[in-house]
VOVEXZA-252283 format. One record per residue (C-alpha): residue number from 1; residue in one letter; x, y, z. Coordinates in steps of 0.2 Angstrom, whole numbers, always signed. Example, Ala and Ser with C-alpha at 12.3 -4.5 7.8 and 13.67 -1.06 7.14 Angstrom:
REM VOVEXZA-252283
nr | rest | u | v | w
1 | A | +62 | -22 | +39;
2 | S | +68 | -5 | +36;
This chain:
REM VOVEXZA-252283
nr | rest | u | v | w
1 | X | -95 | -26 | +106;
2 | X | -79 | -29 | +93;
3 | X | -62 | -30 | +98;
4 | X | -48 | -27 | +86;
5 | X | -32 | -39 | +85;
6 | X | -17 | -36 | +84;
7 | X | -6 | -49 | +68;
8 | X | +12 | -46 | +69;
9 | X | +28 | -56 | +60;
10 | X | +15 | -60 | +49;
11 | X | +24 | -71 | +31;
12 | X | +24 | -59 | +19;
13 | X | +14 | -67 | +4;
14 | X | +0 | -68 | +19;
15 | X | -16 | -62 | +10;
16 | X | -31 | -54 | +19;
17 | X | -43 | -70 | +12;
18 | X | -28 | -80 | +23;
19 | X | -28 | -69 | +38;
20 | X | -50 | -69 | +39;
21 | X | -47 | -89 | +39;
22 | X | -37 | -93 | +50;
23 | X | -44 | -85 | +63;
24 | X | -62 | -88 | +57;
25 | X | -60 | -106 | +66;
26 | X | -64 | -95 | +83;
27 | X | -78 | -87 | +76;
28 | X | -87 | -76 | +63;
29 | X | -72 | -62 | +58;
30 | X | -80 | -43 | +54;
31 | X | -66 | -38 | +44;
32 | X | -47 | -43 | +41;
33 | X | -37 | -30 | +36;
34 | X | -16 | -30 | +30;
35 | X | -5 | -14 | +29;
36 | X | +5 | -11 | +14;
37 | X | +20 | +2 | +13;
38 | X | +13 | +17 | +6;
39 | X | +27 | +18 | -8;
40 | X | +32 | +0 | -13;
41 | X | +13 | -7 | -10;
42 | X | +20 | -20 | -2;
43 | X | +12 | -29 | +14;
44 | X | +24 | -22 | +29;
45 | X | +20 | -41 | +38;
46 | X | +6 | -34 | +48;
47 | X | -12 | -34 | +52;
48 | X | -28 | -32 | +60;
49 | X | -45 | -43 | +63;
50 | X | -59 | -37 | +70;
51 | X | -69 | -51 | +79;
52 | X | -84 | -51 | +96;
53 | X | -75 | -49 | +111;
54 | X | -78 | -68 | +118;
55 | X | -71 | -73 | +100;
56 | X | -55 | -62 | +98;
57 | X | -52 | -67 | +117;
58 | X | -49 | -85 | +112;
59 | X | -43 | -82 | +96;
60 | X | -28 | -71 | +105;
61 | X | -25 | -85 | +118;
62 | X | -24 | -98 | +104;
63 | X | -14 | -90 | +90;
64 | X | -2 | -80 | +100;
65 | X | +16 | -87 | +98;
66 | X | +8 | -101 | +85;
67 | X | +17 | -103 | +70;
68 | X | +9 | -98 | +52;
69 | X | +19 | -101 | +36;
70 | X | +35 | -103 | +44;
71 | X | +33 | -89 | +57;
72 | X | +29 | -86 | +74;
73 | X | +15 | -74 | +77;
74 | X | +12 | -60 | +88;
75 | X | -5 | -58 | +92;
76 | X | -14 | -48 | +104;
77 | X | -28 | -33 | +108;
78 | X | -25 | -19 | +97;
79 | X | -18 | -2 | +105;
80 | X | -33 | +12 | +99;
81 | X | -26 | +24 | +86;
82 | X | -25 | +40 | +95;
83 | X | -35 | +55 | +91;
């Protein structure tokens, strides 16, 4: 089963090639996705990883509160999107 994460306080020149890396070194990443403001197109400093349960699991323990280009990540389970 896929668990999505969670990628907050992200730098902003973070690209979503960046974001699948670093957390590909806890294992295979689905998909890697960043949010951009609708109107400027630029990346709000925020994302989400999709990654197997066991996986995301250790990837969350390890990169939560890690530092990444200068900034100190959030990084946990991602709330679902309500209907």
């Amino acid at each position: 089963m896929a668990k999505s994460i969670y990628i907050g306080n992200l730098p902003w020149s973070t690209t979503e090639e960046q974001l699948k890396q670093l957390f590909q070194e806890f294992g295979a990443v689905l998909s890697a996705k960043l949010i951009y403001d609708r109107e400027t197109k630029k990346p709000k400093g925020f994302g989400f990883v999709e990654m197997d349960d066991n996986e995301a699991l250790t990837a969350i323990e390890k990169l939560n509160a890690s530092e990444y280009g200068g900034r100190t990540l959030k990084v946990n389970e991602a709330n679902q999107k309500k209907q």
